[in-house]
C-alpha positions in Angstrom: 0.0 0.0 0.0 2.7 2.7 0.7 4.9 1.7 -2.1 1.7 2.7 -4.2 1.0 5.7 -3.1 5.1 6.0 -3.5 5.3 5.1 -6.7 2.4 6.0 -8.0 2.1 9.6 -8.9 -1.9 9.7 -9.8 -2.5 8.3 -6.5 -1.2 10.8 -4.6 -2.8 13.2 -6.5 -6.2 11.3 -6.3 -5.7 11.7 -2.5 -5.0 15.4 -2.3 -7.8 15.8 -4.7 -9.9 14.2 -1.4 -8.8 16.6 1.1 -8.9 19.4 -1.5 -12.9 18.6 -1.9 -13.4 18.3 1.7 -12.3 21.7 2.0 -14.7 22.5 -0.4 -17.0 21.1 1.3 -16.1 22.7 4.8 -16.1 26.6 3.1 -19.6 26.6 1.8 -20.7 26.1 6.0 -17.8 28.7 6.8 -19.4 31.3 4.2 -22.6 31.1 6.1 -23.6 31.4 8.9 -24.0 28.0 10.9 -25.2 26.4 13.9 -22.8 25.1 16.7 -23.4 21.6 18.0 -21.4 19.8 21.5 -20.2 16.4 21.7 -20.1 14.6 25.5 -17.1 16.1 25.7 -17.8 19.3 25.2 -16.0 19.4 21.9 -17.6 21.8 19.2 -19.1 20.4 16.6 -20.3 21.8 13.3 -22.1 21.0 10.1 -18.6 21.6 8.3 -16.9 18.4 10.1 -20.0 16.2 9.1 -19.8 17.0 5.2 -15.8 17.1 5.5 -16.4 13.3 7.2 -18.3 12.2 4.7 -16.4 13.6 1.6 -13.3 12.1 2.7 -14.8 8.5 3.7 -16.3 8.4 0.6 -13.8 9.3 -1.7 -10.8 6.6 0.1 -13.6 4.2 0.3 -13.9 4.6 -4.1 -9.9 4.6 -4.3 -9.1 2.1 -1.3 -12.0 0.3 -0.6 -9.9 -2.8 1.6 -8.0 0.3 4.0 -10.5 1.0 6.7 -10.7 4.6 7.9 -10.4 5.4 11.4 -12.1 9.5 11.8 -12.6 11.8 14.7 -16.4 11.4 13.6 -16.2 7.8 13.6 -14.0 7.5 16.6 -16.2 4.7 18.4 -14.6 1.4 16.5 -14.4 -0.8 19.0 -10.3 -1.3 19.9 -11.2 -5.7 19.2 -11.9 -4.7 15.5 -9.1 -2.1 15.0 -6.7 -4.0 17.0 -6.0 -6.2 13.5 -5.2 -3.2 11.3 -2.0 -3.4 9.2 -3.1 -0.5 7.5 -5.8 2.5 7.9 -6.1 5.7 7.1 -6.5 8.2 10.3 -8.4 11.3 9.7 -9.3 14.5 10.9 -12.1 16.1 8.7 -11.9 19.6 10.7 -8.8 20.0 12.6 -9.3 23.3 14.7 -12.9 23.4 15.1 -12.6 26.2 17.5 -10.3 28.3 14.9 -13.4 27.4 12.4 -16.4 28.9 14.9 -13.6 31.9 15.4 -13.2 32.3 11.4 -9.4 33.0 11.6 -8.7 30.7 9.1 -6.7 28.5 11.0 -8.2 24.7 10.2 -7.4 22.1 8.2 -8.2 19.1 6.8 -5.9 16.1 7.7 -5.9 13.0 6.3 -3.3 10.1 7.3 -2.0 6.5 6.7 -0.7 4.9 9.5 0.9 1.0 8.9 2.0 -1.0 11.8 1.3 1.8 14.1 3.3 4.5 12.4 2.2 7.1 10.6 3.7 6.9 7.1 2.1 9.0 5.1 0.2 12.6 5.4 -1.6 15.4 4.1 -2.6 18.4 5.6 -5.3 20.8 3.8 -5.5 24.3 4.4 -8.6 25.8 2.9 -8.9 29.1 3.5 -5.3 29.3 2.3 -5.9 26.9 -0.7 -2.9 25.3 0.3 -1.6 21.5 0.8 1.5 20.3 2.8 1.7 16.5 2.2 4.6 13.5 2.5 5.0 9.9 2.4 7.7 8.4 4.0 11.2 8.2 2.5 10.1 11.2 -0.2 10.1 14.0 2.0 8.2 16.6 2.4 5.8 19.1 0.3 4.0 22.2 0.2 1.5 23.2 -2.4 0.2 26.3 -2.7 -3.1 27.1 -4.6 -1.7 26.0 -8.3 2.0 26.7 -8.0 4.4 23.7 -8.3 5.1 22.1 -5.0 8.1 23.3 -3.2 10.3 20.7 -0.6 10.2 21.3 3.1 13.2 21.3 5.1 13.2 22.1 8.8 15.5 24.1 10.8 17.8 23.1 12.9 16.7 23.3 16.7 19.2 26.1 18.0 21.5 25.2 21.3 21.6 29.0 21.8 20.6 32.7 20.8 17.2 32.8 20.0 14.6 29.9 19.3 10.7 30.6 17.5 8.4 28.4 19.0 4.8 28.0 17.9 2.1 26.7 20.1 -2.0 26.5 20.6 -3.8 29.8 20.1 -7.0 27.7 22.1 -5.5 25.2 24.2 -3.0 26.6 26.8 -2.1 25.0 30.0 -0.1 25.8 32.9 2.8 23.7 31.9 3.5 24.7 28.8 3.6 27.9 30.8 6.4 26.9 32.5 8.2 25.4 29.8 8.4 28.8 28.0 9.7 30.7 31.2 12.4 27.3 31.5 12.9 28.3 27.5 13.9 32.1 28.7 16.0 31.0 30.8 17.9 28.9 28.3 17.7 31.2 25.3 18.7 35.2 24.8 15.6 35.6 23.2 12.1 33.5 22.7 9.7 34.2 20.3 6.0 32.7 20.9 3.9 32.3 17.4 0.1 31.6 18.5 -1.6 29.0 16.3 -4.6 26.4 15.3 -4.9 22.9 14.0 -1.8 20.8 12.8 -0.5 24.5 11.1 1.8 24.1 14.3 3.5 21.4 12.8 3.7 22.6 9.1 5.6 25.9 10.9 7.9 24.0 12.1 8.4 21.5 9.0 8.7 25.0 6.6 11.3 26.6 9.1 9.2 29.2 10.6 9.3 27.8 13.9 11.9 25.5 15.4 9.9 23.7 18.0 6.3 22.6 18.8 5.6 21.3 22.5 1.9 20.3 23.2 1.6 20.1 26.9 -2.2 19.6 26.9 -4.3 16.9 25.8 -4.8 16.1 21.8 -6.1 13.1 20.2 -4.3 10.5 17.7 -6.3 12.0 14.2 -4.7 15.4 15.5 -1.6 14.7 14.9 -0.9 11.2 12.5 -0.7 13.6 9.1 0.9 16.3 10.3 3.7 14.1 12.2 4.8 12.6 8.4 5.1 16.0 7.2 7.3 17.2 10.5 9.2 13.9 10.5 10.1 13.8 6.7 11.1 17.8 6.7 13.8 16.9 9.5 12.1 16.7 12.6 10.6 14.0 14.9 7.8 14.0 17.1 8.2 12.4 20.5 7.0 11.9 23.9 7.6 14.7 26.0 8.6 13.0 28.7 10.7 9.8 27.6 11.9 10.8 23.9 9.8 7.7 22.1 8.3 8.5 19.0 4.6 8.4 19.0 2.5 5.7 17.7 -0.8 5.1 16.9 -3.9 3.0 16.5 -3.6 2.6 20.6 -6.5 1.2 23.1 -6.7 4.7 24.0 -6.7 7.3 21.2 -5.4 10.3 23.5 -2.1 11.2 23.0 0.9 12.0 25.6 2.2 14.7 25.8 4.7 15.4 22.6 7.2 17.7 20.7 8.2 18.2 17.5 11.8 19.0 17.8 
């Protein structure tokens, strides 16, 4: 399956045409105006994530239809059933909800394939933006905006001194992260905080605009799987906060530990 979608150049571009129609899909509820639903978990929900859901099943259900698709709107497959999976594909429809209701712009669309546990190959779909940052392991990474050619991504360097740009959550803050920025002033001349939504954070860092990304706060699995290729195959990886192992995926639980992308 990943050789194919290495190989295989109308593949890929089959796939970005998916998260290019969800998009689609999502601006004709941003445009409007549109009624705010909440999950149990107090999660915002939106007609925009249903239509991006169901634009994205369909269309990897038509191009893949043996890969099951694991979705933040399908997220109650039972763990006995997905247990089994060599490969799926993990998806976000409407990464940054909150960013959405806000209409700053700042959502995506993410779509992943995860083999094995590890994520191995992702797209990430900026509408408002018209832009695409994609990769599949062992190619590297890609930005695409609107109809220009795609241009490679290559990290920075994390910096050992001077000054350091790190980009975290414009919505979800928390008292540790907190402290790891004051720990960060300590360490650096000079820290520079960049505010943003959705997996953006991660594309920052993979297109050198930022050099780190901690998430000290709670985020779930379909969060992060796309944007993690993209990070990972510009330079980076994205680990544990607290013991340095890379994350994985398709777990019992779908919450994720603490990370960075470093």
């Amino acid at each position: 399956m990943l050789s194919t979608i290495q190989q295989n150049q109308s593949c890929l571009q089959s796939i970005l045409a998916i998260a290019r129609m969800a998009g689609t899909e999502i601006l004709k509820v941003y445009e409007q105006d549109f009624q705010v639903e909440y999950k149990q978990d107090s999660s915002p929900l939106t007609e925009a994530d249903q239509l991006a859901h169901q634009s994205i099943t369909s269309g990897l259900e038509k191009l893949f239809p043996a890969i099951p698709i694991l979705s933040e709107e399908s997220s109650h497959i039972p763990y006995d059933t997905r247990k089994n999976w060599e490969y799926f594909w993990l998806v976000d429809p409407l990464d940054g909800t909150k960013e959405f209701i806000h209409r700053n712009g700042e959502f995506t669309v993410n779509i992943a394939l995860v083999y094995q546990g590890r994520a191995v190959a992702g797209i990430v779909y900026v509408p408002v933006k018209d832009t695409l940052y994609y990769a599949i392991q062992g190619t590297g990474s890609f930005k695409i905006e609107s109809t220009k050619p795609p241009v490679r991504l290559q990290a920075k360097p994390l910096p050992k001194q001077g000054a350091i740009t790190i980009v975290g959550s414009r919505s979800h803050g928390s008292e540790a992260m907190e402290t790891y920025l004051s720990e960060q002033k300590q360490r650096y001349s000079a820290v520079n905080f960049i505010p943003a939504g959705s997996a953006l954070k991660f594309c920052l860092v993979a297109e050198g605009k930022a050099d780190t990304y901690p998430r000290l706060a709670p985020t779930m699995e379909w969060d992060t799987a796309a944007a993690h290729v993209i990070a990972e195959e510009s330079g980076k990886s994205v680990v544990n906060f607290e013991n340095g192992q890379e994350l994985v995926y398709n777990k019992e639980n779908l919450l994720n530990p603490w990370f960075i992308c470093r």
